[in-house]
DOGUMI-473668 format. One record per residue (C-alpha): residue number from 1; residue in one letter; x, y, z. Coordinates in steps of 0.25 Angstrom, whole numbers, m for minus. Each point is the difference from the previous one (the first is absolute). Layout:
// residues N
<node seq="NUM" type="A" east="X" north="Y" up="Z"/>
...
This chain:
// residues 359
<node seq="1" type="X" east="330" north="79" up="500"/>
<node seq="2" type="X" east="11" north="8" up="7"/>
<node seq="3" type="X" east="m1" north="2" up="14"/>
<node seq="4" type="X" east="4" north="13" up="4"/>
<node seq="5" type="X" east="m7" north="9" up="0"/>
<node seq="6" type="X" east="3" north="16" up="m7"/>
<node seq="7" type="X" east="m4" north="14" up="m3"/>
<node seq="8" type="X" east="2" north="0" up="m16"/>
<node seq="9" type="X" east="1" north="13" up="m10"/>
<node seq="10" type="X" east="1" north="1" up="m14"/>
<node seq="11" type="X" east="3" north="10" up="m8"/>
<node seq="12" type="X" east="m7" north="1" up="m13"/>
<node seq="13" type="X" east="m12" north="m6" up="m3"/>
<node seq="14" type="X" east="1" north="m2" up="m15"/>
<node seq="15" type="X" east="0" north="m16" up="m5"/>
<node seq="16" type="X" east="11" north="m5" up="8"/>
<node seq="17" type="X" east="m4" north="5" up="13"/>
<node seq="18" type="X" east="m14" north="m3" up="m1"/>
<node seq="19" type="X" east="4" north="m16" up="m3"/>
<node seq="20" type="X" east="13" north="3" up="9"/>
<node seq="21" type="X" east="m12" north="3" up="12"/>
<node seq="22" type="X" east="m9" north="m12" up="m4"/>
<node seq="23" type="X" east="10" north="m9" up="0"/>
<node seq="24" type="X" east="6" north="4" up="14"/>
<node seq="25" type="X" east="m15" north="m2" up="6"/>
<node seq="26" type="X" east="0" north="m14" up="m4"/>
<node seq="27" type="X" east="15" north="m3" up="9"/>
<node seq="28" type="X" east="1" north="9" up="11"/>
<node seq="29" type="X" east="m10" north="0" up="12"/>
<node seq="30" type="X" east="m12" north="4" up="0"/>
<node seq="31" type="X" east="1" north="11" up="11"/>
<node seq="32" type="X" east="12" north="6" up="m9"/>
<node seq="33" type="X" east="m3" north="13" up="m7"/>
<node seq="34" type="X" east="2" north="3" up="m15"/>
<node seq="35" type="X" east="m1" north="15" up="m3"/>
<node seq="36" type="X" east="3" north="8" up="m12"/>
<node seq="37" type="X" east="3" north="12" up="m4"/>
<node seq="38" type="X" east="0" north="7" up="m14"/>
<node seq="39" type="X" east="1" north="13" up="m4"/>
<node seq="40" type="X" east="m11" north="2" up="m9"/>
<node seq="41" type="X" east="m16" north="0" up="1"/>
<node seq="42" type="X" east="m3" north="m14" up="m3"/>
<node seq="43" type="X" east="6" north="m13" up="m3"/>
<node seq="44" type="X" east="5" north="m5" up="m13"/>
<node seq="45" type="X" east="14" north="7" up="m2"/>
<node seq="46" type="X" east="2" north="m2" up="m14"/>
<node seq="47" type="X" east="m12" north="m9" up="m2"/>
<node seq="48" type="X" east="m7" north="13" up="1"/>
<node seq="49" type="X" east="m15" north="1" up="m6"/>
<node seq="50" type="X" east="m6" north="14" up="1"/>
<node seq="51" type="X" east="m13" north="6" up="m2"/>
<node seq="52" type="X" east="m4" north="12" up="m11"/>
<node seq="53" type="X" east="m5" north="12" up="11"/>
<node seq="54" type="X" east="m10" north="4" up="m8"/>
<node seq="55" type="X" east="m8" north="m15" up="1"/>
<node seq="56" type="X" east="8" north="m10" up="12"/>
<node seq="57" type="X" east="m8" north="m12" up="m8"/>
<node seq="58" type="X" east="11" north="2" up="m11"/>
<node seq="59" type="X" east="13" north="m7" up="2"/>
<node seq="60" type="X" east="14" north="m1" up="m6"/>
<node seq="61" type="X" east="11" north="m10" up="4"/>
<node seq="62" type="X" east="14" north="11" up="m3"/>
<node seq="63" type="X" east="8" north="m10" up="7"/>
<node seq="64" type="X" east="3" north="m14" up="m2"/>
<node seq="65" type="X" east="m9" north="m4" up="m11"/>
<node seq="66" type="X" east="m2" north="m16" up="0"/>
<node seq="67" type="X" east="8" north="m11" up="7"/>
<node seq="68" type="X" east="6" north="m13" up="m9"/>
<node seq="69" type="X" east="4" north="m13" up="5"/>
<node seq="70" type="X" east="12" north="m3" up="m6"/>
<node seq="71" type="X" east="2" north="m16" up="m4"/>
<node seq="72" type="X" east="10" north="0" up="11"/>
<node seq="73" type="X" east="m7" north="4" up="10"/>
<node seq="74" type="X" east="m13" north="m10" up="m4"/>
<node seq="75" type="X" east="5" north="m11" up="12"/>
<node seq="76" type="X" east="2" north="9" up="11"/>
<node seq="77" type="X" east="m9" north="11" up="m1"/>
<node seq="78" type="X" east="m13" north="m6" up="m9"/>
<node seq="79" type="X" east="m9" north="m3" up="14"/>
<node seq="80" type="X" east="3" north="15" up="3"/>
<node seq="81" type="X" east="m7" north="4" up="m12"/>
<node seq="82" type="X" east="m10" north="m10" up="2"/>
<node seq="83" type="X" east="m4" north="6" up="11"/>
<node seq="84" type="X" east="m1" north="14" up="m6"/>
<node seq="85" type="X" east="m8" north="m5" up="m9"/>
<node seq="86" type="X" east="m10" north="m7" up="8"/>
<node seq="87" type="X" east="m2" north="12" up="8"/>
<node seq="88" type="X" east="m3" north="10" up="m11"/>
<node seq="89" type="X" east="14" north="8" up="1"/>
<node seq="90" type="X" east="3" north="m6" up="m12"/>
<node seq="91" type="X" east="m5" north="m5" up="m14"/>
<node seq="92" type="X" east="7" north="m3" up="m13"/>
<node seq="93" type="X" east="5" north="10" up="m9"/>
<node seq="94" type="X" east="m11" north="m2" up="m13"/>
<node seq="95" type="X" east="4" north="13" up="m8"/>
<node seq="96" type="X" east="9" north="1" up="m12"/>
<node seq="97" type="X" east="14" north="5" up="4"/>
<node seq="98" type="X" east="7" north="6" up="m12"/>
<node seq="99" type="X" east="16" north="4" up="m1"/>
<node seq="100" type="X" east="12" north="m6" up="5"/>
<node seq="101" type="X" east="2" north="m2" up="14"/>
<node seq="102" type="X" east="9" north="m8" up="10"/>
<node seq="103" type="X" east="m12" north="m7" up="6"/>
<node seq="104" type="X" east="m4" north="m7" up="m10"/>
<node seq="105" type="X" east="7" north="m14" up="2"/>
<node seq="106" type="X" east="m3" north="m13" up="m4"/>
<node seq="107" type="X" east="m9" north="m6" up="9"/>
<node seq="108" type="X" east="m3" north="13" up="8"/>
<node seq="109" type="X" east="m14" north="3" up="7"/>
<node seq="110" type="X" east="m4" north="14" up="m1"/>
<node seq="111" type="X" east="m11" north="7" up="12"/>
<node seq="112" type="X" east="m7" north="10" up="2"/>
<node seq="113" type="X" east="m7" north="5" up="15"/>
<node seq="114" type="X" east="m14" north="4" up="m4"/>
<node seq="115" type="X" east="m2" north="10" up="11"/>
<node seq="116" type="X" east="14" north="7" up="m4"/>
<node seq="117" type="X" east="15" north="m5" up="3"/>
<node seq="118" type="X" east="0" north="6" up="15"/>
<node seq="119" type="X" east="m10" north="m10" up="2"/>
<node seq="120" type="X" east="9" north="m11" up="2"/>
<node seq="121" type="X" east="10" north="7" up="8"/>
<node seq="122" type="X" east="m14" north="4" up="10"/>
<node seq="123" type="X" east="m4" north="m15" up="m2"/>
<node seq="124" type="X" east="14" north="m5" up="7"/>
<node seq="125" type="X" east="1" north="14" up="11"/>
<node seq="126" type="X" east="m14" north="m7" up="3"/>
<node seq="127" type="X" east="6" north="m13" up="3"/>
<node seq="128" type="X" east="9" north="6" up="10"/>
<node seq="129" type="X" east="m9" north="6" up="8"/>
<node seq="130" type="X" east="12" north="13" up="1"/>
<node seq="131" type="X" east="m4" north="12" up="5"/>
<node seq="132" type="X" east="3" north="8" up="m11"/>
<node seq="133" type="X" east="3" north="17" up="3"/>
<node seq="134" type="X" east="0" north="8" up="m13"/>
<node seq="135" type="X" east="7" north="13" up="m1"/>
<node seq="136" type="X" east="13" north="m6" up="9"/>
<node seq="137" type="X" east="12" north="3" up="m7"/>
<node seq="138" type="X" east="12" north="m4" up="6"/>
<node seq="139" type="X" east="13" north="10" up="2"/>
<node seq="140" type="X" east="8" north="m8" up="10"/>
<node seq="141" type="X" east="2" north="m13" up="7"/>
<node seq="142" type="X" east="9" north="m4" up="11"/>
<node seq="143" type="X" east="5" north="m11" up="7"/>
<node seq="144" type="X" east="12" north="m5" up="9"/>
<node seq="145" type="X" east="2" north="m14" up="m1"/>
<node seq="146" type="X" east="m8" north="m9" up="9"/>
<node seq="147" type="X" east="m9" north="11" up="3"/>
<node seq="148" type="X" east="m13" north="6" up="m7"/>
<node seq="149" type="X" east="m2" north="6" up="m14"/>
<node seq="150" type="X" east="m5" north="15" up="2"/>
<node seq="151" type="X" east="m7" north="3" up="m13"/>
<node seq="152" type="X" east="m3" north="16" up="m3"/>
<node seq="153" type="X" east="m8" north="7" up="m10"/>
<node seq="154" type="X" east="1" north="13" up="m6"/>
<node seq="155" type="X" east="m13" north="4" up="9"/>
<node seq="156" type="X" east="9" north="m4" up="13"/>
<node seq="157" type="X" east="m9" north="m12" up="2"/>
<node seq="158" type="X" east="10" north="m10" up="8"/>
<node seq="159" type="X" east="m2" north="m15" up="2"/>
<node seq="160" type="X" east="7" north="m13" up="4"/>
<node seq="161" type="X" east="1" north="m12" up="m5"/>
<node seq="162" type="X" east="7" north="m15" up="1"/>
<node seq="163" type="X" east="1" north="m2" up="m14"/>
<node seq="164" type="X" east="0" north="11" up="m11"/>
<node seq="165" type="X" east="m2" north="m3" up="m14"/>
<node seq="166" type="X" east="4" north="11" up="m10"/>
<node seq="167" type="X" east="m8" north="m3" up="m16"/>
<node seq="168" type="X" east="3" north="13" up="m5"/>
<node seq="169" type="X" east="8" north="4" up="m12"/>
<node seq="170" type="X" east="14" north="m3" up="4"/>
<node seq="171" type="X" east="4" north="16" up="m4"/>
<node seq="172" type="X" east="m9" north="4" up="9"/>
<node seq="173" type="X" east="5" north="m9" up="12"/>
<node seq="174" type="X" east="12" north="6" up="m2"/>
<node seq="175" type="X" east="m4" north="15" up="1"/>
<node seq="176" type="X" east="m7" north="m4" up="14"/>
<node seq="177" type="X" east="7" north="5" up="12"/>
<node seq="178" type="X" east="6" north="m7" up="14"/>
<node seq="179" type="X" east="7" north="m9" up="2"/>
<node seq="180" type="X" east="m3" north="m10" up="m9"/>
<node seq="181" type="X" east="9" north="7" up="m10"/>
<node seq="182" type="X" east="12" north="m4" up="8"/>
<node seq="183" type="X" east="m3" north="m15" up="1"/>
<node seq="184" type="X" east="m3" north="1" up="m15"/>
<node seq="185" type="X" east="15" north="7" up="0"/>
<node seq="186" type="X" east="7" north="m13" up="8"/>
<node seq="187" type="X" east="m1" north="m8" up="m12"/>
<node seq="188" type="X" east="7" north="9" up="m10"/>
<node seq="189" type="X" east="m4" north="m11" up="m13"/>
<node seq="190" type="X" east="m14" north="m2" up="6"/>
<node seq="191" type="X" east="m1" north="15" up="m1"/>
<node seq="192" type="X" east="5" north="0" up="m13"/>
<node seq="193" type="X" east="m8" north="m10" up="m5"/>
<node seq="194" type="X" east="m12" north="9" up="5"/>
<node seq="195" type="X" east="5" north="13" up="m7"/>
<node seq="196" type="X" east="0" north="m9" up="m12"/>
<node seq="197" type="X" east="m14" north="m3" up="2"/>
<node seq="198" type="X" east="m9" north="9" up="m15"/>
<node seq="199" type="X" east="m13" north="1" up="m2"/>
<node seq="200" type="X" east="m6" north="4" up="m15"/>
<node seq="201" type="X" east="m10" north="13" up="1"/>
<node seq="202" type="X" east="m10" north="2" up="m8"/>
<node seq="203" type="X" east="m13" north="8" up="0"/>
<node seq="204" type="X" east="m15" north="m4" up="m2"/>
<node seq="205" type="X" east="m13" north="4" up="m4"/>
<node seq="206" type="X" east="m14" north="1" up="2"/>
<node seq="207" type="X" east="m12" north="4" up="m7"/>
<node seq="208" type="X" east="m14" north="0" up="3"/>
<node seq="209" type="X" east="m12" north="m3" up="m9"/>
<node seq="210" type="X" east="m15" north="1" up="3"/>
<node seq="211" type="X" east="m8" north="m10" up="0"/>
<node seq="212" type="X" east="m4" north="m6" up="m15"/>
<node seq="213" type="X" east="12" north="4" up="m5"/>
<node seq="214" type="X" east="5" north="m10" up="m11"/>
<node seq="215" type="X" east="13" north="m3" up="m4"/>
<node seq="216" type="X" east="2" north="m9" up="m12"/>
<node seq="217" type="X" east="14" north="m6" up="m1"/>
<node seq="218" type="X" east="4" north="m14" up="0"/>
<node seq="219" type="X" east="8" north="m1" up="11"/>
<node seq="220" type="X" east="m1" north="2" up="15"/>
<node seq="221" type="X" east="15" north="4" up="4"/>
<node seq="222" type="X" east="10" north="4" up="m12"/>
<node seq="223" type="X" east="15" north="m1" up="2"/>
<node seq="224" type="X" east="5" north="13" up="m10"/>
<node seq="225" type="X" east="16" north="m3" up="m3"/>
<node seq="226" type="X" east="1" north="12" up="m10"/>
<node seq="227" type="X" east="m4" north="13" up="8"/>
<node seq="228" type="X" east="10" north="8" up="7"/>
<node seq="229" type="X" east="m11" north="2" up="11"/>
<node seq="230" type="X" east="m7" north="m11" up="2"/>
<node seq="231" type="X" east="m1" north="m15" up="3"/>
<node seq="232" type="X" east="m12" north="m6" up="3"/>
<node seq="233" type="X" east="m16" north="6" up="m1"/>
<node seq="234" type="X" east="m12" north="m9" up="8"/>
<node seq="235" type="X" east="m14" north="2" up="m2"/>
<node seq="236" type="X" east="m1" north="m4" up="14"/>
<node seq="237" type="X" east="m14" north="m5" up="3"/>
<node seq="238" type="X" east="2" north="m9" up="m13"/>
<node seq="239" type="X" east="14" north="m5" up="5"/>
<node seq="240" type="X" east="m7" north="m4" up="14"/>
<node seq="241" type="X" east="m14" north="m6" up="m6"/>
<node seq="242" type="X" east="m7" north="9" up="7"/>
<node seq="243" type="X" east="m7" north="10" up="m13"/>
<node seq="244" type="X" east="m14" north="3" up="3"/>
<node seq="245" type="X" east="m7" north="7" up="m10"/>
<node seq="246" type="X" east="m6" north="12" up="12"/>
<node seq="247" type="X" east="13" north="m1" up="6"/>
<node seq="248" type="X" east="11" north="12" up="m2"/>
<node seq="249" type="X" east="12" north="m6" up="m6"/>
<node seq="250" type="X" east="14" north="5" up="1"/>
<node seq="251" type="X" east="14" north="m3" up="m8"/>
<node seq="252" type="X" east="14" north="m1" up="6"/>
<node seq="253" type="X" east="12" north="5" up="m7"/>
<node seq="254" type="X" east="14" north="m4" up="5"/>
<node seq="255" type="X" east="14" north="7" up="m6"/>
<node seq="256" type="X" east="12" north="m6" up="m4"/>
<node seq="257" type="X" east="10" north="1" up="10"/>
<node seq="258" type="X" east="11" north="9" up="m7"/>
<node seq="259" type="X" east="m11" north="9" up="m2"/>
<node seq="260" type="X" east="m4" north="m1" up="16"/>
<node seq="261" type="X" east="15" north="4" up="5"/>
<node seq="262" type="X" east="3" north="9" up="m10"/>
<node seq="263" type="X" east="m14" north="7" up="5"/>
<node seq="264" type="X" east="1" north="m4" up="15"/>
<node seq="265" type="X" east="2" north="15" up="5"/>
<node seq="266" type="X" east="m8" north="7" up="m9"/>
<node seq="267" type="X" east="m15" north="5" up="4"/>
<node seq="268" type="X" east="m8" north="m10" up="1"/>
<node seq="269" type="X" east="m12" north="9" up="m8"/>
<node seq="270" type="X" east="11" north="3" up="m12"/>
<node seq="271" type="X" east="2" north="m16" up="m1"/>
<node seq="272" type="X" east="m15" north="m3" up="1"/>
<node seq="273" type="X" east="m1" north="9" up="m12"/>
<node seq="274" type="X" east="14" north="m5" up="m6"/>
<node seq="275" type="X" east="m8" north="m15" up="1"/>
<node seq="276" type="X" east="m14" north="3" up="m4"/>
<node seq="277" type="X" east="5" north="6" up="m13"/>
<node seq="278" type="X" east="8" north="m13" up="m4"/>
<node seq="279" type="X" east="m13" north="m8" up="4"/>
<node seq="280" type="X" east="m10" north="7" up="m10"/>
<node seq="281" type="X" east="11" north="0" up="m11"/>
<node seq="282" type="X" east="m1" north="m15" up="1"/>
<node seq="283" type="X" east="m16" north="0" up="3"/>
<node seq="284" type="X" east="m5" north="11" up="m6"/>
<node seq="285" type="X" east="m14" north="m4" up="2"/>
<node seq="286" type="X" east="m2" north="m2" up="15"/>
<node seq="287" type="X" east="m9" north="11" up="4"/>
<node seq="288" type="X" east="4" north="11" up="11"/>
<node seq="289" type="X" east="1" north="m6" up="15"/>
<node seq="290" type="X" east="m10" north="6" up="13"/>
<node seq="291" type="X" east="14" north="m2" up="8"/>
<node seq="292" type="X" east="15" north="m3" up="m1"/>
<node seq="293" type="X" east="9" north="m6" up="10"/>
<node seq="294" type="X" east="14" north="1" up="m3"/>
<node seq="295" type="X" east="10" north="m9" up="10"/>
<node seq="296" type="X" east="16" north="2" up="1"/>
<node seq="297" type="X" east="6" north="m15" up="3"/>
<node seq="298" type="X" east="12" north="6" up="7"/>
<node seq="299" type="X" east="4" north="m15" up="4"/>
<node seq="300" type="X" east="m8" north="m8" up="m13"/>
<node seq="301" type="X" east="7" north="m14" up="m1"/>
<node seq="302" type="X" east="15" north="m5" up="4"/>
<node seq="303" type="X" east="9" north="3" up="m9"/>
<node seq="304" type="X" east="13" north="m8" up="8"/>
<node seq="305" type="X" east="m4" north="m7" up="10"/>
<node seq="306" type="X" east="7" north="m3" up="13"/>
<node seq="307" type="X" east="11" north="m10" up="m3"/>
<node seq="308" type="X" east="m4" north="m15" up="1"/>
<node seq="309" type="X" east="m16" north="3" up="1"/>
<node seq="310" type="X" east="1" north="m5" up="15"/>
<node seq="311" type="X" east="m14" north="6" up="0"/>
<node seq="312" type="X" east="4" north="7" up="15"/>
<node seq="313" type="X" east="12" north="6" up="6"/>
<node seq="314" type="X" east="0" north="m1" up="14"/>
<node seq="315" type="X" east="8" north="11" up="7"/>
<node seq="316" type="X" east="0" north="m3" up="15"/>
<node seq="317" type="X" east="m4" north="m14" up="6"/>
<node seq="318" type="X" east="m2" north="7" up="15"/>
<node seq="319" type="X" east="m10" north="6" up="m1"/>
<node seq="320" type="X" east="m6" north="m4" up="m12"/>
<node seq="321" type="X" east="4" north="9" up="m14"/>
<node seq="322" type="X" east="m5" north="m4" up="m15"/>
<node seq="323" type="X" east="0" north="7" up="m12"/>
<node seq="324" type="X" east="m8" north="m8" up="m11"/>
<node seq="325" type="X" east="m10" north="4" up="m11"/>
<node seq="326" type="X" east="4" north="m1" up="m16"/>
<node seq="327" type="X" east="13" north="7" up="1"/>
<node seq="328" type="X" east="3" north="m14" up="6"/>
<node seq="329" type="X" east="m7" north="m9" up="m12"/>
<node seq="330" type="X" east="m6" north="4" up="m11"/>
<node seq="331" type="X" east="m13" north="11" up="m2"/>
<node seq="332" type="X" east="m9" north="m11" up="m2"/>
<node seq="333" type="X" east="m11" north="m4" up="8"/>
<node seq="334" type="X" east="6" north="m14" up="2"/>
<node seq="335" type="X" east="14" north="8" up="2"/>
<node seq="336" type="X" east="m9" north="8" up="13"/>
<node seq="337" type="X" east="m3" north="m16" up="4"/>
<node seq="338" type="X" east="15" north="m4" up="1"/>
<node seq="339" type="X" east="4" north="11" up="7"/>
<node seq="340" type="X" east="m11" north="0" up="12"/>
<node seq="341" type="X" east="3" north="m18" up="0"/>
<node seq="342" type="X" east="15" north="6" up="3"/>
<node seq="343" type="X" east="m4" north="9" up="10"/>
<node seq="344" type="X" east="m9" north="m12" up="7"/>
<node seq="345" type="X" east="14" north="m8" up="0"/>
<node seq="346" type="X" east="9" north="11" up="4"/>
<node seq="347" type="X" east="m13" north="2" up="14"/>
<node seq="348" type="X" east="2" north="m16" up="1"/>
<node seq="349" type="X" east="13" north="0" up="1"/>
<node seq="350" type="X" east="0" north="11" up="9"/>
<node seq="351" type="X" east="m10" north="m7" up="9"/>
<node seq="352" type="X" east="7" north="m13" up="1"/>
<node seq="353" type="X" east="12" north="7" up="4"/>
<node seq="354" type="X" east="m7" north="5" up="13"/>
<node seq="355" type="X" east="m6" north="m13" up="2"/>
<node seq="356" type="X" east="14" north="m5" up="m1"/>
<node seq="357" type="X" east="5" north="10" up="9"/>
<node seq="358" type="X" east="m11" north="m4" up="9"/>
<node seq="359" type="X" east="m8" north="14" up="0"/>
């Protein structure tokens, strides 16, 4: 346990701010506070589940769609997922996978979260006792060294904190404002190395069936290598062991990332068409949905991540400055993991160096 005590804030409450904040409340004080902001009405970033308007009890994961353990991981991480499973978040993967895929690996474990994938991010932002504000959207942050981070959002809502931790895209930290953008600047192959930073876009969909409504295939998720449109289709309460027979069901379509970028400015209405075409040509038979739920993934996977995989970067040391999430390691949950254990080491560090100093 760290002994200093400090005002927290991270940006972003997606997977690796939510295990980024659960983390930190195991090491620092107890009086410290953890605060986070995020832009959007809920938690999950792209572990997003929705709800079809027309009945809330109908559910759809349009982000990250099951989480595997890789064989490499199986030593560090496998009392991670122990716990996960013994709390409900999560449960084995029992459908049939069809089509190739980069997860299937020999000795690879694949799960599902029952409740939807932004269960697991609540289930660790729960841990942490954060204070979570919703609709906070950051614009500018400031600092001078040895002073306070001032932290803006585009509502004017100003804050300080000791220790700032940015999860968000790494294109959208360098669109924010202040002065943060010039200690980016003082490290001209640092910056560089951010600007190299690409993300994969892609869009998905979600379409909403009453209740009683069958689907008979053989599979619960199908990886499609031979559409110019799209990759991947789950019929999403069989993919996450939850099909009641007076439940409404729904089915998740992803598109292949060429089609997402050469698509990423284009109405979101005319690509929700564009897709839903390509869907009944390969399943002609799936009935006519109460509701669809089209999502642009401007920011879907990394594409090049941030040279090294450090898993952080930390920009200024006094005050406190870290820029982590995925761009930093890999879009995986394991890969949001490594990056919030980097941030715990860079916070350590940081600490002992003012215990050093005698502060």
């Amino acid at each position: 346990m760290l002994k200093n005590m400090a005002k927290v804030l991270l940006v972003g409450s997606g997977m690796t701010g939510a295990a980024t904040a659960a983390l930190l409340r195991q090491h620092l004080p107890e009086n410290s506070s953890i605060l986070i902001w995020d832009k959007a009405r809920g938690a999950g970033g792209r572990m997003t589940t929705t709800r079809c308007p027309e009945d809330p009890s109908i559910t759809a994961d349009l982000g990250a769609q099951y989480f595997t353990l890789l064989q490499e991981y199986r030593v560090r991480r496998q009392s991670v997922y122990d716990e996960l499973l013994s709390q409900g978040v999560f449960t084995p993967l029992r459908g049939n996978i069809e089509g190739p895929s980069d997860f299937n690996q020999p000795g690879s474990q694949h799960f599902v979260s029952p409740q939807g994938s932004n269960s697991l991010v609540k289930y660790f932002l729960q841990k942490s006792s954060a204070a979570v504000r919703y609709q906070h959207q950051v614009s500018e942050v400031n600092f001078d060294s040895g002073g306070p981070v001032s932290v803006t959002t585009h509502d004017d809502i100003t804050d300080s904190f000791d220790i700032v931790i940015l999860t968000i895209p790494v294109p959208q930290v360098l669109q924010l404002k202040g002065s943060l953008q010039e200690w980016i600047g003082s490290n001209p192959e640092r910056k560089k190395k951010l600007q190299n930073v690409s993300y994969s876009s892609r869009y998905a969909v979600g379409l909403f069936y009453p209740p009683k409504t069958e689907f008979e295939y053989p599979w619960c998720a199908k990886y499609i290598s031979d559409n110019p449109c799209l990759r991947y289709i789950a019929l999403d309460q069989d993919k996450r062991g939850v099909n009641k027979p007076n439940q409404g069901k729904s089915i998740v379509v992803h598109t292949s990332v060429p089609f997402g970028l050469a698509h990423l400015e284009v109405d979101l209405n005319s690509v929700r068409d564009e897709i839903l075409g390509h869907v009944r040509n390969i399943l002609p038979q799936l009935p006519k949905p109460i509701s669809i739920k089209p999502q642009r993934w401007r920011y879907s996977q990394v594409h090049q991540v941030y040279d090294g995989e450090p898993g952080c970067v930390v920009v200024s040391t006094n005050p406190l400055v870290i820029l982590a999430g995925d761009g930093f390691s890999q879009s995986t949950f394991d890969g949001c993991l490594d990056s919030a254990e980097a941030v715990l080491s860079a916070v350590k560090t940081h600490f002992k160096g003012e215990l050093d100093s005698g502060l």
